[in-house]
N, C-alpha and C positions, 0 to 999 in steps of 0.2 A: 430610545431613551428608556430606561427601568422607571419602576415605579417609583423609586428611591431617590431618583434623580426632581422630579416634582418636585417636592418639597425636600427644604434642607432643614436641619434644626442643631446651631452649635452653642453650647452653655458655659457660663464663664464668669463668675464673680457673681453667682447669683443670677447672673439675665438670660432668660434662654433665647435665641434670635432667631427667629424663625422666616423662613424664606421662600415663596413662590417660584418657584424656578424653570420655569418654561416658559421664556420669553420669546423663543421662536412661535408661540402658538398665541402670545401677548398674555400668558399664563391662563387661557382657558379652562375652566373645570371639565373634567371628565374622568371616568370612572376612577382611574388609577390615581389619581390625583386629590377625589375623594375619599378612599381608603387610606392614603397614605398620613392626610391634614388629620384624619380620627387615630390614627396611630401616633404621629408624634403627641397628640394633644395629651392621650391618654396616658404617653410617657411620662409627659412634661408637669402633670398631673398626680405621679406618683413620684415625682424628684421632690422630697423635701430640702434638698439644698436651693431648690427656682427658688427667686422671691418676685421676679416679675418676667414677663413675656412678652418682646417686640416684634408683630411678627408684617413684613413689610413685601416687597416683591421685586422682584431682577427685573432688566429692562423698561422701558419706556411707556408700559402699563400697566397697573396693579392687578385687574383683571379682566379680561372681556368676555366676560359672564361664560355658560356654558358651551361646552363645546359640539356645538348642532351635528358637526361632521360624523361624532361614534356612533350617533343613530339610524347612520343610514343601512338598511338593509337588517336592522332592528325590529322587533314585533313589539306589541303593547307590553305582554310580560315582562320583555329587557327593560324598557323606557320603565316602567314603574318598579324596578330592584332600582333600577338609575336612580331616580328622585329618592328612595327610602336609603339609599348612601348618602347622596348629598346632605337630607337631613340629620344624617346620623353625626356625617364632620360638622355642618354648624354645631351641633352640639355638643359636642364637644368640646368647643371653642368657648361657647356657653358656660361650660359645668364646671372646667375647669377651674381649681381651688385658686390659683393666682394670677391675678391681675393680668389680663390682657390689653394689651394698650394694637391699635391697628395704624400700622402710617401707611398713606394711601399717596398715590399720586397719578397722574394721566387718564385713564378709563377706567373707572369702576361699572361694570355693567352687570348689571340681572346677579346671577351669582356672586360679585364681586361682589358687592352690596350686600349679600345675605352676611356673608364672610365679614365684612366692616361691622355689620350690626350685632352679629355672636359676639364681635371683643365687646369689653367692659366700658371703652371709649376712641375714641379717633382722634388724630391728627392729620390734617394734609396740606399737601405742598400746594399752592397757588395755582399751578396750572392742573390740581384731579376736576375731573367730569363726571358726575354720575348721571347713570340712566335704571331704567326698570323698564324693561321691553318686554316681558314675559308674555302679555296677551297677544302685541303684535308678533311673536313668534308664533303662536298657536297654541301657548300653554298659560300655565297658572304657576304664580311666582312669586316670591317678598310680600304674599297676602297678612302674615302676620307680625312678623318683626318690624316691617316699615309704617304700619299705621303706629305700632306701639311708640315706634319712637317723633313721628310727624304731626299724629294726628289722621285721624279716619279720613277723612274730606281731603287733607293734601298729600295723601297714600291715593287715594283713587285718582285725583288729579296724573299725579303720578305716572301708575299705573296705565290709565286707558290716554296719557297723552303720547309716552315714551320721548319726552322733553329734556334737552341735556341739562341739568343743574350747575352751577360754576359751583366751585369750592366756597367761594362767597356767601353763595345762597345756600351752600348746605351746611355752613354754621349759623344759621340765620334758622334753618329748617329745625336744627340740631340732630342731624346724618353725624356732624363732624365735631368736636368742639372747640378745635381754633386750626388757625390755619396761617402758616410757616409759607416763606421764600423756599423752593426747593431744594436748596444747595444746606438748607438749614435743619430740612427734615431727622435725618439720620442724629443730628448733631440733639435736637429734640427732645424724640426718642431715647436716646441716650439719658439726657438731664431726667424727666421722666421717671425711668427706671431705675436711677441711681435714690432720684428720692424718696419712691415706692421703696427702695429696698431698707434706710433706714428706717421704718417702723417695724415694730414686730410683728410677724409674720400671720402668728395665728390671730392676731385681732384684725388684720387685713383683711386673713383668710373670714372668719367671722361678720367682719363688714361686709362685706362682698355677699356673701349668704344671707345675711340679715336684708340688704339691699334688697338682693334678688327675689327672695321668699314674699318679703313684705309688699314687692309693688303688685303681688299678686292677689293681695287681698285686702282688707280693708283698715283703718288703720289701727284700730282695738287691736286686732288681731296681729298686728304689725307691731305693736308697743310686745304683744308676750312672745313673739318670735324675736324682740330684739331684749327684752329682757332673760330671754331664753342665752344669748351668744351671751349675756353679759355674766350669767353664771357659769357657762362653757369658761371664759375666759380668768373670773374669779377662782374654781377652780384648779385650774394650769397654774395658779401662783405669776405667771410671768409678769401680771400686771404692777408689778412691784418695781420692776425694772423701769418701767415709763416713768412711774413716780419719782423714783430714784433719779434719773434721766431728765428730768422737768426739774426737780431738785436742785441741782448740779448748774444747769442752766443757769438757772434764778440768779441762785450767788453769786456766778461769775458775771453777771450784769450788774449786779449792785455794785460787786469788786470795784 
């Protein structure tokens, strides 16, 4: 299988749909798989036609974390290029200017879960599972992302129990934020990005960063980072268009 083959990425009406595609391996991460996720992203990234990003997985698992198998016969050097890829694709997933939305479903594991927690938010189908095994592998894993989004205390839980989570408890955790019949996922997803994509794009784009920047500091600071987008977008002029758009609305309500 090519590298290429890993991940697919087809765009279409604005939605770019991105796809794990190694279900013979339950879409395990490993190398090639990790360059591949940082190169569509960074595509998808400079497509100003995307206005949103579903990016989901073939087969009967979403993912079952890394792939242990490449490292055999590996020295420490490889293994540590390994992880400073891996970081490179969450990040990607991360930085990426439009909205990522992740639909999850069956095993999410170690890596899968970094991948969930780089998009912007989740959905998953009733029967995903996640875990975080990293220590009981022998390494170190989801130490930052998952406490940011759990909480420190049920990130170590986590971590040092390698406890399968139900989809349930992982919207409860906030892993997920709601959570769909299977057969309904796709259908979701869809809805979703259809109405991500009527807003305008740079104020998305702008939320998203304002989002991002702000929960990293305090809130003063957070108020001029977001009065920062609000003059980015004043600006662009497009905001006139909302107005206008809100406008139009109105009176057809009153009509």
């Amino acid at each position: 299988m090519s590298t290429v083959d890993r991940v697919t990425c087809e765009v279409a009406a604005g939605i770019a749909r991105v796809v794990l595609a190694r279900p013979a391996a339950r879409n395990a991460v490993d190398l090639p798989m990790c360059l591949r996720l940082r190169e569509v992203f960074e595509e998808i990234d400079a497509d100003g036609g995307v206005r949103a990003v579903l990016l989901s997985a073939a087969g009967p698992s979403f993912c079952a974390g890394a792939d242990l198998r490449e490292r055999t016969d590996k020295d420490a050097a490889w293994v540590r290029r390994r992880r400073i890829a891996s970081f490179a694709a969450y990040s990607a997933i991360e930085r990426c200017r439009h909205p990522v939305v992740a639909l999850v479903h069956g095993a999410v594991v170690g890596s899968g879960g970094e991948i969930v927690l780089a998009a912007d938010f989740a959905v998953a189908a009733e029967d995903a599972v996640f875990r975080f095994p990293e220590p009981h592998w022998g390494t170190v894993g989801a130490t930052q992302r998952l406490p940011r989004a759990v909480g420190k205390r049920r990130a170590k839980e986590l971590l040092f129990t390698n406890r399968p989570v139900t989809a349930a408890e992982a919207r409860e955790l906030g892993l997920v934020n709601r959570v769909v019949p299977g057969e309904r996922l796709a259908e979701t997803g869809t809805e979703i990005a259809h109405t991500i994509r009527q807003a305008p794009p740079l104020a998305i784009a702008l939320t998203k960063r304002a989002v991002d920047l702000g929960h990293e500091t305090d809130l003063d600071r957070g108020i001029r980072i977001e009065l920062a987008a609000i003059e980015h977008g004043l600006a662009d002029g497009g905001w006139r268009d909302g107005v206008d758009a809100f406008a139009r609305r109105g009176t057809a309500e009153e009509e």
